[in-house]
Each structure stands twice: as structure tokens, then as C-alpha cells.
N, C-alpha and C positions, 0 to 999 in steps of 0.2 A: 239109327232110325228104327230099326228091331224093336229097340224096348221102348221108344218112344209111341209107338204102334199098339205094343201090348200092354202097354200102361192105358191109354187111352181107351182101348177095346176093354179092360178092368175095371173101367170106371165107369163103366156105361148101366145102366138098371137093364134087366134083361128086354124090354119092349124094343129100347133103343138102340140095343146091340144087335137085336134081330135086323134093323133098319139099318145099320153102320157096315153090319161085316157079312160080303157075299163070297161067292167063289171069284176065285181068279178069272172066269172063264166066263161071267155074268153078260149078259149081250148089254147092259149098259154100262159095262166101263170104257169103251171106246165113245160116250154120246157126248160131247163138249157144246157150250152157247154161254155164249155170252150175255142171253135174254136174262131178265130179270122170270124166275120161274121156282116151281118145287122140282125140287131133286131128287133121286134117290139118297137115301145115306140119312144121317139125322141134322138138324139146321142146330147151329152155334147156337142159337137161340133159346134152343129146348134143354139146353147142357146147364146141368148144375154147378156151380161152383170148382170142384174136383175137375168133373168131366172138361168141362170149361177150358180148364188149367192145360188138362194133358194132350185136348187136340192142340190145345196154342203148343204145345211141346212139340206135337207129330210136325206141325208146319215148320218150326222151328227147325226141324232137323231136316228140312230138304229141302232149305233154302240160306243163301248168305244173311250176313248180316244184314245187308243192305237190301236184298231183296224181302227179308221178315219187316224191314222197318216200311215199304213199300207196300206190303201188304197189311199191314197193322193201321198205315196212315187210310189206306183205301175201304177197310170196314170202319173206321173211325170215320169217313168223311161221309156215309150213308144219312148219317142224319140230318148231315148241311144240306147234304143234296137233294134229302126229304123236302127240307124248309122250304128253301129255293126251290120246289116242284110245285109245293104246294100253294107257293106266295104268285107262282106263274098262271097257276088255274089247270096247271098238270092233275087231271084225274087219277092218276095212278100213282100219285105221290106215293100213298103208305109200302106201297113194295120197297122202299128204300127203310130198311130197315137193317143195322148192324148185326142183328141175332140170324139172315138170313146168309149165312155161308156155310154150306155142306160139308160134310165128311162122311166118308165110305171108306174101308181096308177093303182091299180083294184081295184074296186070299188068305192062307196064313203067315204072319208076319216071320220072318227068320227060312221061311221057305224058300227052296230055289227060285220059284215066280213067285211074286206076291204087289202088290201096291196098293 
């Protein structure tokens, strides 16, 4: 997960890596929601090709199999659940968008703390 980390934080242009990589110690890495919202960190969304590849790597590496395929089917299904929001008369359909799942490292990767 190490170098799946540093791979990922290497592929970042520097704006976005200012936005991805905090301290270990950052007062939002303990903030969790479920809401539909911005995050810290940088959104899937904004990831080029490369960048792209190598957070789906970071995830890849701290998760089973079957929980990568659970999380892969649950950004894949943002769109559905756009449609169906929006076919409901749900205003806030467009937040349902696949490009919007975060990532942030805290700390440095390979460090005694780090995630």
C-alpha cells in the first residue's frame, strides 16, 4: 500500500497534490459523512488518466477483492442513481456524480503513521 500511495501522490500535477497530501495530524482526517458534499483531498473526477489509475491502485490496496468490486460497483452506480433522482424531481440529482470520490494521504507514506 506504500507504493501504491507514492505512486498515486507522483501522479498528481502539483495544485492537486497540495489538495491530496496533509499531515498525519490534519484536524480533518478524523471528519467522516456519508452526505453527499466537497471534501478535502482531490475528487476522482479532477484525476487525469494516470492520476486516475493510481488512486483506483491506492484503493485497491486496502481493500479485498470483493470489497474493491463493491466499491467500484458503488461509483459506477452514481449515474443510475443520478437518472433515477433526477427522473424523481430530486433537485440535487447532479451531486450524484461518479468523478466525486475523494482522496487525501496523511502523512508520509512508508512512515511509521501515515494514511
Amino acid at each position: 500500500m506504500t507504493r501504491a500511495a507514492t505512486a498515486f501522490l507522483a501522479a498528481l500535477d502539483p495544485d492537486q497534490l497540495d489538495r491530496a497530501h496533509a499531515p498525519f495530524d490534519a484536524g480533518d482526517r478524523r471528519t467522516f459523512t456519508y452526505l453527499p458534499r466537497s471534501r478535502p483531498g482531490v475528487a476522482l473526477g479532477d484525476l487525469g488518466d494516470g492520476a486516475r489509475s493510481a488512486a483506483l491502485e491506492l484503493l485497491a490496496g486496502g481493500l479485498s477483492a470483493a470489497g474493491l468490486a463493491d466499491a467500484r460497483a458503488i461509483i459506477d452506480l452514481e449515474t443510475v442513481l443520478g437518472a433515477v433522482e433526477r427522473a424523481a424531481g430530486v433537485t440535487t440529482w447532479q451531486r450524484r456524480q461518479p468523478g466525486l470520490y475523494w482522496f487525501r494521504v496523511y502523512g508520509t507514506p512508508g512512515a511509521a503513521t501515515w494514511g
